[in-house]
N, C-alpha and C positions, 0 to 999 in steps of 0.2 A: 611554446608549442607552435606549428607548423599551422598556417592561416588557414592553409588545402587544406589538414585536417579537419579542422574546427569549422568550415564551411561544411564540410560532407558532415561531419556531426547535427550543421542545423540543417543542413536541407536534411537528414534523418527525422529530426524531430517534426518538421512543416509536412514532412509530403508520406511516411509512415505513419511518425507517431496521432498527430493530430489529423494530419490529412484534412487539409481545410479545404473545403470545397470553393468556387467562383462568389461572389457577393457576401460570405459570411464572415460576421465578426471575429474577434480570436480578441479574448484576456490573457495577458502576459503577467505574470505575477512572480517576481524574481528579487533574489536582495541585493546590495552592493557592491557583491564582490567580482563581479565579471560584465562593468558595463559594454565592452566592448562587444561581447560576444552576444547580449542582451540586443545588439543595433543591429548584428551578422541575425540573429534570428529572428528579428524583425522582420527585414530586408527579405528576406526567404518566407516569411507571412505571407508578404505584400506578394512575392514572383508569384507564387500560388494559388493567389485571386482572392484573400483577404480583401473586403471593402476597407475595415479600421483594425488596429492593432490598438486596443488600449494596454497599456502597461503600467503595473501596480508595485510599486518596488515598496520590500518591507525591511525591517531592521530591529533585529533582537534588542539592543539596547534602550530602543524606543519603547518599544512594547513593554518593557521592562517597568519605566516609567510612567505609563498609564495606568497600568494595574495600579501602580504605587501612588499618585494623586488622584486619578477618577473617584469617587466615591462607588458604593456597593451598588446605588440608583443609578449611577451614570452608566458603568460597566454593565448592568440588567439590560438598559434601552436597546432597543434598536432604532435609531436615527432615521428620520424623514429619507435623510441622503442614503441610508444602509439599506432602506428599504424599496428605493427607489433602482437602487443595483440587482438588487433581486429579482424585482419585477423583470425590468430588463433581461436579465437571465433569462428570466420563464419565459418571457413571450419572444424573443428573439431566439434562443438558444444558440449562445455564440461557443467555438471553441475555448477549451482552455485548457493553458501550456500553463505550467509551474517546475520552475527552475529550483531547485532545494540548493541547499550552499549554507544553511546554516549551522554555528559551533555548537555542538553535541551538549554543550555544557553552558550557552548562552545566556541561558536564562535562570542560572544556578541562584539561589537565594531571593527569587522570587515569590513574590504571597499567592501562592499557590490555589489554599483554601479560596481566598477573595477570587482567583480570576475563575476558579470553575462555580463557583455558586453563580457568575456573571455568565456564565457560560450556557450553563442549566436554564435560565429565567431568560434568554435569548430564543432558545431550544427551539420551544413551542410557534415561536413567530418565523422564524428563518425553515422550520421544516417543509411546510406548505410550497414553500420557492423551490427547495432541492426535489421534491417528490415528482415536482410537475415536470422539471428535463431530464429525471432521470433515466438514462437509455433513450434520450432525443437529442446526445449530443454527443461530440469528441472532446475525449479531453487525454492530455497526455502528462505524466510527469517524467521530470529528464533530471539532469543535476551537472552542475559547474562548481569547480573547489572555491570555497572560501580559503581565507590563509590561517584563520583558526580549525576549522576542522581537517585542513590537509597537516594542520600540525600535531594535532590528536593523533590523526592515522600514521604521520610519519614523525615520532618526538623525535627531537637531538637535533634533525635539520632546520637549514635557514629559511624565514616562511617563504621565500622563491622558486629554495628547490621543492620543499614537501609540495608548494602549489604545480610545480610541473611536474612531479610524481605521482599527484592524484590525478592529474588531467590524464596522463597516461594511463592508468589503471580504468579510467573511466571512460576512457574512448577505447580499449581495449576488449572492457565487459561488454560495450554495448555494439559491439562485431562493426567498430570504425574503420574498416579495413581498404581496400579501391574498389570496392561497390557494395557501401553497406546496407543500398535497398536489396540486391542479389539475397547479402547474407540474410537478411531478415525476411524475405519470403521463403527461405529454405529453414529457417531457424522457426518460424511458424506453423509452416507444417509438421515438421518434429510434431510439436507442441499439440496441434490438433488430433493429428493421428492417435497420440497417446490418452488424449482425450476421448475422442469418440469407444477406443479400447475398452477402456475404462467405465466409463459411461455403460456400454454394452452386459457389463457384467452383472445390473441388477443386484448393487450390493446395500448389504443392510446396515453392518457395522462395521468400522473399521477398527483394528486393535494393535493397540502401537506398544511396542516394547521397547530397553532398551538398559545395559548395566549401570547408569546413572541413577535407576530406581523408577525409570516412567513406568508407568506399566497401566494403559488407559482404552476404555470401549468407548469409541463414539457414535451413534446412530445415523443414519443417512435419511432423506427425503424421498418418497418413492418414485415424487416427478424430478428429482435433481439431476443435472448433467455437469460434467466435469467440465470446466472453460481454462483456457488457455492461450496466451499470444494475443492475438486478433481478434477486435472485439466487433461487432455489427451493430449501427443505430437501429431505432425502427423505423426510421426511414432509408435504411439497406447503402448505408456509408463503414466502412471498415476502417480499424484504427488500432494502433498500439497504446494502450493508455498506461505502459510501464518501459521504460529503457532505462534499465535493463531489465528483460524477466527472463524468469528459468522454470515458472510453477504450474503445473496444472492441479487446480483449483477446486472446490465446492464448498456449498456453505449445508452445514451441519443442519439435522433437525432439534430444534430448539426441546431441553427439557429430554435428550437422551444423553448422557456421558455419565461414566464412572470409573473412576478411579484417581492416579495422579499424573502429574508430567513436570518435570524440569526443564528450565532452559539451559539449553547449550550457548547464548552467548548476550550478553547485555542491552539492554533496552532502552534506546534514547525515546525517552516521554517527556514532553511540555520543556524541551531544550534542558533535559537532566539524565544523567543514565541512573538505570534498576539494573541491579547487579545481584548474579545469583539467586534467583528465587524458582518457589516452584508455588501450582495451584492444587489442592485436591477438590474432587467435582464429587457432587450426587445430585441423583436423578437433573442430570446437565449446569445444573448450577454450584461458583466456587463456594464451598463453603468453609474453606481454611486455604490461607496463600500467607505466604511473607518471602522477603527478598534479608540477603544479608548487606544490601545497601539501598539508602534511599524506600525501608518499608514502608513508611507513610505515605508515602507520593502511589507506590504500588497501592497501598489499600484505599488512598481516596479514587484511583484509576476504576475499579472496580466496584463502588456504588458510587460513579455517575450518574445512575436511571437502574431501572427495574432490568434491563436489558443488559447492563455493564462487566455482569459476573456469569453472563451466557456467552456460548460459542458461538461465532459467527460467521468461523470460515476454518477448513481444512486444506492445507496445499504443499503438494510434493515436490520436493526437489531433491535431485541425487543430491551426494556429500562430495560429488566428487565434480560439482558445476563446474565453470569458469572461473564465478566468482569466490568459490571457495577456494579453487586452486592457486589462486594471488596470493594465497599467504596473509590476506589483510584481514581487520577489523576495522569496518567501515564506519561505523560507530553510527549508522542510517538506514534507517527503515526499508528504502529504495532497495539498497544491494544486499545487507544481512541479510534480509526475508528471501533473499534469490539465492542466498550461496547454501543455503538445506534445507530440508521440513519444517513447517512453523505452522502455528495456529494464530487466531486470532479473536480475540474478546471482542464483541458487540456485535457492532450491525451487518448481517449476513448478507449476499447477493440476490435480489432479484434475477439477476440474468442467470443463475443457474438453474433456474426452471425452466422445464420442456414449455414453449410456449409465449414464452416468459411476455413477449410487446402484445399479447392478447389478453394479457391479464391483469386486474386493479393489484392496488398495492394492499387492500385486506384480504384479497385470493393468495396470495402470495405470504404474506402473513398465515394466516390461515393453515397452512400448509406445514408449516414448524421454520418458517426464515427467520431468524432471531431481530427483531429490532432495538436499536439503540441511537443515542446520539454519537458514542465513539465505536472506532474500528482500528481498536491496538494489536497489529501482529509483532508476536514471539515467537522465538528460533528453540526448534525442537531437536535439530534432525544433528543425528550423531554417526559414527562412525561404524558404530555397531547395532542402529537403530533398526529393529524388525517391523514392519505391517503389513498384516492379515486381514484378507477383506474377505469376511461373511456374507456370501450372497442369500439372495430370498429363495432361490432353488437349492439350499443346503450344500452348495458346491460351499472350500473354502480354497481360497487363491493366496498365494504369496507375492503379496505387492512390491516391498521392499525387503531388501536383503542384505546387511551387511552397510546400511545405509544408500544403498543402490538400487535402480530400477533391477526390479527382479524377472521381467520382461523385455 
């Protein structure tokens, strides 16, 4: 891949996505497979007025091997030193960049059970840290091939070429073009406009149909606003916290859905794909789900916490995105969730409320924002997928059509 690319790639990520302001931290958190370009986005931290660049490199296979010797006590702790990173968090609020690159499949036969009961009993002590920057910081996530998952994406090839096949697809989603801040101020506005739209419409339910068999009501929030693209601190810094996105956004009021829904394309969870599955809801919660692969992993995903089988976000995307038009299965959260409709189980957005940097997080609560420890999005949106949005002034609107903005 072409150097000039992949530098306008990270100056995207430093000066868009994260947008680091002069004297402020920045946690880099990436795995192995692109140290080069991990130095190139360093290096563009630093132009930007980054004070320090910590960098956290991780590795499926290691991970793999903790779960498997730590004991159930070890995995539970949170560490002097874990907790000491947290604090940090909270009281500095540094930027943070996270590079994805890992194999869809990485963590296949791993003791699943043990790492989320470790997970669970972490929860309660790491929440307090995330609560207190949330919406006081930048954080952006981006993605570099690994040579395993470009190999998922592209079988049959040599891992060289599938890795410069992915880097193309991936500098292409993310409008890497000769001035990809240009595209991405006009690629935001898009996205806001469609939002405030939206927003404006004082909708109560939304209702999603589709020949797959979805056929599902979801309730709205009455302070909720659509967000999309560009996100604002509360202290008034703006930031891309997804490259690539395609979705305008809201999070659902907890304890309204009924019916069911299908996914239209597989689910990489805790480095394993969920294949095939669907949920059915009442009164917002799943009360029957199963996948035709990988169902147990689906059903432990789901009682997590009290929160885990509540909605916690609704978001649109034509079927006819960018990244749908590749023709790929990304086999990753980042681009799947961007190329159609998808929902997502657990913890709902704060920022979608009117208001939102003037309010505690049990006002927001309060409100019906679902809370959880996970936030797993699933790909809904189909090609013949319909949504109907029921306003509170008994107007009804035709959202989507045909899997397409119907606006």
């Amino acid at each position: 891949m072409q150097k000039t690319r992949l530098r306008r790639y990270a100056q995207l990520i430093a000066r868009m996505g994260a947008n680091v302001q002069k004297g402020q931290d920045v946690v880099l958190f990436a795995g192995l497979d692109q140290p080069d370009f991990v130095v190139m986005l360093t290096d563009e931290l630093y132009k930007c007025g980054a004070r320090k660049v910590h960098v956290r490199f991780n590795y499926q296979p290691l991970e793999k091997y903790h779960v498997r010797h730590q004991s159930l006590k070890t995995l539970s702790t949170v560490d002097a030193i874990a907790e000491a990173e947290l604090k940090f968090m909270a009281d500095n609020c540094p930027c943070r960049v996270m590079l994805a690159s890992n194999d869809p499949d990485g963590l296949k036969g791993m003791n699943t059970a043990k790492m989320t009961k470790g997970q669970i009993a972490r929860y309660p002590i790491t929440k307090p840290y995330r609560d207190a920057i949330d919406g006081k910081h930048q954080w952006c996530i981006a993605a570099v091939p690994g040579v395993a998952w470009a190999k998922k994406v592209f079988p049959g090839e040599r891992g060289s070429v599938a890795v410069e096949k992915l880097w193309e697809a991936i500098l292409a989603t993310a409008r890497v073009d000769d001035d990809p801040i240009a595209a991405w101020e006009k690629h935001n506005k898009d996205l806001q406009d469609r939002c405030a739209y939206l927003s404006s419409l004082g909708i109560e339910t939304l209702e999603y149909k589709a020949g797959n068999g979805t056929d599902l009501r979801v309730g709205m929030i009455e302070e909720a606003i659509f967000c999309g693209g560009i996100e604002t601190t509360k202290g008034g810094v703006t930031f891309n916290p997804n490259i690539p996105t395609e979705e305008c956004f809201i999070s659902p009021k907890k304890g309204v859905a009924e019916g069911i829904v299908y996914s239209s394309k597989p689910l990489s969870y805790q480095g394993q794909l969920i294949e095939n599955f669907w949920f059915r809801f009442e009164e917002g919660r799943v009360v029957e789900a199963h996948a035709e692969k990988n169902d147990e992993l689906l059903q432990k995903m789901i009682t997590m916490d009290e929160g885990a089988a509540y909605l916690g976000e609704c978001a649109l995307v034509p079927f006819s995105s960018p990244i749908n038009q590749t023709g790929l299965l990304f086999y990753n959260t980042l681009f799947d969730e961007n190329a159609c409709c998808h929902l997502a189980l657990g913890r709902g957005f704060g920022d979608t409320i009117r208001d939102y940097h003037n309010r505690t997080h049990e006002e927001i609560k309060s409100l019906g924002v679902n809370e959880s420890m996970i936030h797993v999005d699933f790909m809904i949106g189909t090609a013949d997928l319909s949504i109907v949005a029921h306003c509170r002034d008994g107007k009804t609107i035709q959202i989507f059509k045909d899997g397409e903005w119907a606006f």
